[in-house]
C-alpha positions in Angstrom: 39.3 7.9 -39.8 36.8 10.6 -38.4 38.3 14.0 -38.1 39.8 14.8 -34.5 38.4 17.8 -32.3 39.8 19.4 -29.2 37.1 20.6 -26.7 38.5 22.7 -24.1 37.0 22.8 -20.9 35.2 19.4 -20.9 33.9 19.5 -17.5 31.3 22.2 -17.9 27.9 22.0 -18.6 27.6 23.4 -21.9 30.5 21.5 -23.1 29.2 18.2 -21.7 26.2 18.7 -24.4 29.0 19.8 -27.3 30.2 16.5 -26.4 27.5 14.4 -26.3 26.7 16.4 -29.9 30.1 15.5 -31.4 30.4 11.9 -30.1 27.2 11.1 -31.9 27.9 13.2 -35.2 31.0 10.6 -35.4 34.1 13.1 -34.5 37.1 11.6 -32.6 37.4 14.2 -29.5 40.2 14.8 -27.3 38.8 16.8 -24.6 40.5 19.1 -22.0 40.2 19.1 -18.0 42.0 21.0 -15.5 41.6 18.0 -13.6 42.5 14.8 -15.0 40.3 13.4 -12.0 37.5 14.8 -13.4 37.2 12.4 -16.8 35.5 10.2 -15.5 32.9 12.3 -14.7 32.6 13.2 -18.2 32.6 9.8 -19.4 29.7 8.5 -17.2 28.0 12.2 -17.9 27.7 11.9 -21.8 28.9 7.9 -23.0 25.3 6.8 -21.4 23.5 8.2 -24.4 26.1 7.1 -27.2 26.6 3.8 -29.0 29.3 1.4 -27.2 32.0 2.4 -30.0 31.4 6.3 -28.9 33.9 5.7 -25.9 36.6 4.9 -28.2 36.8 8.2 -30.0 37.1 9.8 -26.7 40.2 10.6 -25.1 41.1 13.2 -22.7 44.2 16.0 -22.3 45.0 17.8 -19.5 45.5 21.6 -19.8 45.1 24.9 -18.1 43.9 27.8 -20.1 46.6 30.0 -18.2 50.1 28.1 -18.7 51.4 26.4 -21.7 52.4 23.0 -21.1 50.7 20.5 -23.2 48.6 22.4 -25.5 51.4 21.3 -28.4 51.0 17.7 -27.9 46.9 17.9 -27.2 46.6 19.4 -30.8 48.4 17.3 -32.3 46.5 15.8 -35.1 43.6 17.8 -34.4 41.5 19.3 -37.6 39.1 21.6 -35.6 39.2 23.5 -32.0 36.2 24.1 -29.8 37.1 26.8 -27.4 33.8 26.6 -24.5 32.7 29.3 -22.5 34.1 30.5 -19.0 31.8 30.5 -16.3 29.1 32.7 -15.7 29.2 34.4 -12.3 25.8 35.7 -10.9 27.9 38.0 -8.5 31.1 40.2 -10.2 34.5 39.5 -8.9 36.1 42.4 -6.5 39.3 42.0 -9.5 37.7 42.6 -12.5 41.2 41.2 -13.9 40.6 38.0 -12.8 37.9 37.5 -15.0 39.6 39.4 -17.7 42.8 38.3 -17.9 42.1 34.4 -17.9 39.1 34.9 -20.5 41.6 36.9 -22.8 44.9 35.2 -22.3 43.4 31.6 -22.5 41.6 32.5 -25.8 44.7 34.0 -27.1 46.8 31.0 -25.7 44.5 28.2 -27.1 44.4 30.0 -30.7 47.9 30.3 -30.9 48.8 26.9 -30.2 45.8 26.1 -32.5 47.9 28.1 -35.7 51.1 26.3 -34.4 49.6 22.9 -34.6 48.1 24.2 -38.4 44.4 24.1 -36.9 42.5 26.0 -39.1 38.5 25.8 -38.3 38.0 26.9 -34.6 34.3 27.5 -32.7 34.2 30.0 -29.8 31.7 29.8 -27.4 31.5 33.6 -26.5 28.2 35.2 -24.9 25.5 37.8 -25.4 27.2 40.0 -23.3 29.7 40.2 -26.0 26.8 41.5 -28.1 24.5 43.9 -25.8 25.1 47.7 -26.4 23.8 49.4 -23.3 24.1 52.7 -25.6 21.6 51.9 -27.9 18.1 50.4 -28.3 16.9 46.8 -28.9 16.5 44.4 -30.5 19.9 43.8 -31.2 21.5 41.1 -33.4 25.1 40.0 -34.4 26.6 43.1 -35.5 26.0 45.0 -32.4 29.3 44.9 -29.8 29.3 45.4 -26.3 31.1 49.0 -25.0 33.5 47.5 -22.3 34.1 51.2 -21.3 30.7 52.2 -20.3 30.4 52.2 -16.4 27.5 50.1 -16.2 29.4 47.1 -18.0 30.4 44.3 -15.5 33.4 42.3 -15.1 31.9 39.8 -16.8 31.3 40.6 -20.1 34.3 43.2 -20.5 36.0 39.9 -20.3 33.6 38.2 -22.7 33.8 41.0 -24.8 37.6 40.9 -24.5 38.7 37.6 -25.1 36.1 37.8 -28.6 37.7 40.8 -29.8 40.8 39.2 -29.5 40.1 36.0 -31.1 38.6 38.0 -34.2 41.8 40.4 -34.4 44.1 37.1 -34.0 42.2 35.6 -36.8 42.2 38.5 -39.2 46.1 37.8 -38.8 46.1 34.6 -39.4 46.1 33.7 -42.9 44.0 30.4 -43.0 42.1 30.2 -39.9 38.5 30.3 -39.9 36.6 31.6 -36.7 33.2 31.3 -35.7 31.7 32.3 -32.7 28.5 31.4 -30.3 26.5 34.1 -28.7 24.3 32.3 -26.3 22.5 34.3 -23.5 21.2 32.4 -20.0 21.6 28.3 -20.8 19.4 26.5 -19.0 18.2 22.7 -20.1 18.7 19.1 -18.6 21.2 18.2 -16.9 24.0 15.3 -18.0 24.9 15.1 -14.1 25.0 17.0 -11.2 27.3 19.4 -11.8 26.2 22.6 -13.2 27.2 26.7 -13.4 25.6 29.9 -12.5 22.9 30.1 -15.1 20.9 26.8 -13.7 22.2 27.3 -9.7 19.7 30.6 -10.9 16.3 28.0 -11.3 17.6 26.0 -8.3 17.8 29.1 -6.2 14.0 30.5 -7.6 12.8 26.6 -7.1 14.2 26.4 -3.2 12.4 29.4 -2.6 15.2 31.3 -0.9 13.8 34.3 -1.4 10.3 35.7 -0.9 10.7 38.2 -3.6 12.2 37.7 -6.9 13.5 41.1 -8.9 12.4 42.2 -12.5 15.5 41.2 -13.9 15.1 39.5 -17.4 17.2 37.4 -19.6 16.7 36.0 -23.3 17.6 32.5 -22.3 18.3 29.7 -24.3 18.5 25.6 -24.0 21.8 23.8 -24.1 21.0 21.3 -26.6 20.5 24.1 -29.1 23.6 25.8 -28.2 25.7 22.8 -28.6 23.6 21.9 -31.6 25.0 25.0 -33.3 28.0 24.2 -32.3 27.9 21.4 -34.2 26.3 23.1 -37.1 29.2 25.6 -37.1 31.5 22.9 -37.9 30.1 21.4 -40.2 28.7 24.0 -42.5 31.8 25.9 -44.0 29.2 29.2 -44.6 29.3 29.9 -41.4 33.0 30.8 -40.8 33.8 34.7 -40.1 30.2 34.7 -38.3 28.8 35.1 -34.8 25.3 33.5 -34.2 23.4 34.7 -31.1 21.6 31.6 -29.3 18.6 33.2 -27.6 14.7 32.7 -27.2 12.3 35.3 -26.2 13.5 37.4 -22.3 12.0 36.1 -19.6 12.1 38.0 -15.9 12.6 36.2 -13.1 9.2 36.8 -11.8 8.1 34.9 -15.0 9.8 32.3 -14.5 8.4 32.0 -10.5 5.3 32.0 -12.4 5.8 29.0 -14.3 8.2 26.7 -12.4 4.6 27.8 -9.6 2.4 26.3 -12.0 4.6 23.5 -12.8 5.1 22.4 -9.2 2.2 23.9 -6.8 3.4 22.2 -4.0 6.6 23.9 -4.0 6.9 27.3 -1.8 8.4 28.7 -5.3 8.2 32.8 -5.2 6.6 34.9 -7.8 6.2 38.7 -6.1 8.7 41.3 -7.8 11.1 43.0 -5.6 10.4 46.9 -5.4 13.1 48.6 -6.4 14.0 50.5 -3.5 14.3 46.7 -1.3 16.9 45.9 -4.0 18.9 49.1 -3.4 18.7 48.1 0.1 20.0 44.9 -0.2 22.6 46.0 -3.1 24.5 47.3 0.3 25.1 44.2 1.7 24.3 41.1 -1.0 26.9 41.0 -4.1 24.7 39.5 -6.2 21.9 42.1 -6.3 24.1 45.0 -6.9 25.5 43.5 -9.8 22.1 43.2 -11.6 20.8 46.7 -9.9 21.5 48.4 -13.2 19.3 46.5 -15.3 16.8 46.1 -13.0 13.2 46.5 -15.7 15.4 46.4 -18.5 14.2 44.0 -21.0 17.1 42.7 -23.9 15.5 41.8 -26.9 18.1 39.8 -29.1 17.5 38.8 -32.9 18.1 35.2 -33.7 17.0 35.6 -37.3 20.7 34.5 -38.5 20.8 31.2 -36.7 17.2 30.2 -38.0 18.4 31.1 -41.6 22.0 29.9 -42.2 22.2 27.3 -39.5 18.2 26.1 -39.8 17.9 26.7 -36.2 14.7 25.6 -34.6 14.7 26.7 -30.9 13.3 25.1 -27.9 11.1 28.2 -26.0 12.6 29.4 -23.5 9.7 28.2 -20.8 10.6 24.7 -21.8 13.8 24.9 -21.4 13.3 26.2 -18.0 10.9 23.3 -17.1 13.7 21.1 -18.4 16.1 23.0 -16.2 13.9 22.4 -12.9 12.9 18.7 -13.8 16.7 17.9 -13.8 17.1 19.4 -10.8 14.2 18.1 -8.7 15.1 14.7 -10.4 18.4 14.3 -9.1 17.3 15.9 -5.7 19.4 18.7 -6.4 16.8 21.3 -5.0 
């Protein structure tokens, strides 16, 4: 019998991919919703592109990554725990604990019962806010942290930074246990169904043209089949424990990517001016979402990927093609 992984948060749209990843590697997956209305959405997301037999290594458990019940029985059996990403909010909640406290206590919560249940090979995916150091220069790689104390550091990844701290302390304590974590920065790439997160509602908002001006704001994006590729890879390749990978391509601004998704569809009334910065500290006053990126307005965050090209034989999809990808989805289901 195939060896038995629990994905937690099923329903998102990188974890959709780790799915459709594990499904066709062979694994037996019992995957976790909030919502046990929402597995069928999975299902018809990712069983399309499998064999027939795929649906029968899938089964489903409901949990919540902030109470207790069920997590005993859902790992039950299990051999390996793949612990997906939070969601990434464009705009910073007014609480910075309620980002914080679910990103750290569900991590801590899903590891424990993971040692309980005698787990011992877990994957986190964590972020590259986890691994940007504001106080130092770039390029950065995997043994650079994030300062959660700096002013300039959002809600966001404090809590990213957080919850992987914690899940690398837990682990040091935990004779047995083998931890690896996934850096990945922006994820953009095709979508398995309509829903999606922040990072692509991002290309949907630059393709509808909602605003006339786009600000030089940059991130090293990435495409989702590589992240759950690696994954995958982490699993499977017993070298990789005690390691974080960062899954990144080359930054790209926002402008730049109103230039290409311009070329790619002429037709569309897609912007491509950069915002002057004194507009933005205008509109920081009264729009959320711009004041949370003000800070890093020109910055450009050059991440090393060197360590997932050499131990996991990473090949990645450029970072303009996976934004093409993104923006083909989403004009193809009429989503923009």
């Amino acid at each position: 019998m195939p060896d038995t992984v629990l994905l937690t948060g099923a329903s998102g749209f990188i974890a959709k991919h780790i799915l459709l990843h594990l499904l066709g590697a062979g694994y037996r997956v019992r995957a976790t919703i909030r919502n046990p209305a929402r597995a069928d959405e999975v299902r018809a997301a990712v069983l399309p592109h499998l064999a027939p037999e795929a649906a029968d290594r899938l089964a489903f458990a409901t949990l919540d990554l902030e109470r207790d019940n069920g997590w005993d029985t859902a790992l039950q059996g299990v051999t390996a725990l793949v612990h997906t990403a939070s969601p990434f909010p464009i705009a910073q909640p007014r609480d910075p604990d309620d980002l914080i406290r679910p990103a750290v206590q569900g991590t801590l919560r899903a590891l424990t019962a993971a040692r309980a249940a005698g787990v011992g090979r877990v994957v986190l995916t964590s972020s590259i806010v986890a691994v940007v150091n504001e106080a130092k220069g770039f390029p950065q790689d995997e043994t650079d942290w994030c300062n959660p104390d700096l002013p300039t550091t959002t809600a966001y990844a404090k809590s990213k930074t957080l919850a992987e701290r914690a899940a690398w302390e837990f682990v040091a304590g935990t004779p047995g246990m083998q931890l690896t974590t996934i850096n990945p920065g922006l994820v953009l790439g095709p979508l398995l169904d309509d829903a999606f997160g922040s990072s692509v509602g991002l290309v949907r908002r630059i393709l509808a043209g909602k605003d006339p001006m786009l600000p030089d704001f940059a991130f090293p994006p990435v495409d989702v089949r590589d992240v759950a590729l690696m994954h995958l890879r982490a699993l499977e390749r017993p070298e990789t424990a005690g390691r974080r990978f960062i899954a990144a391509d080359e930054p790209l601004s926002m402008p730049q990517m109103g230039q290409i998704l311009r070329a790619e569809y002429p037709a569309r009334r897609i912007p491509t001016m950069v915002a002057p910065k004194p507009v933005l500290r205008l509109l920081a006053l009264f729009d959320p979402q711009v004041r949370s990126i003000l800070p890093k307005i020109g910055k450009v965050e050059r991440l090393s990927n060197a360590r997932a090209r050499s131990e996991m034989g990473m090949s990645f999809v450029p970072a303009a093609e996976a934004l093409k990808a993104t923006a083909a989805s989403l004009i193809g289901r009429r989503l923009v």
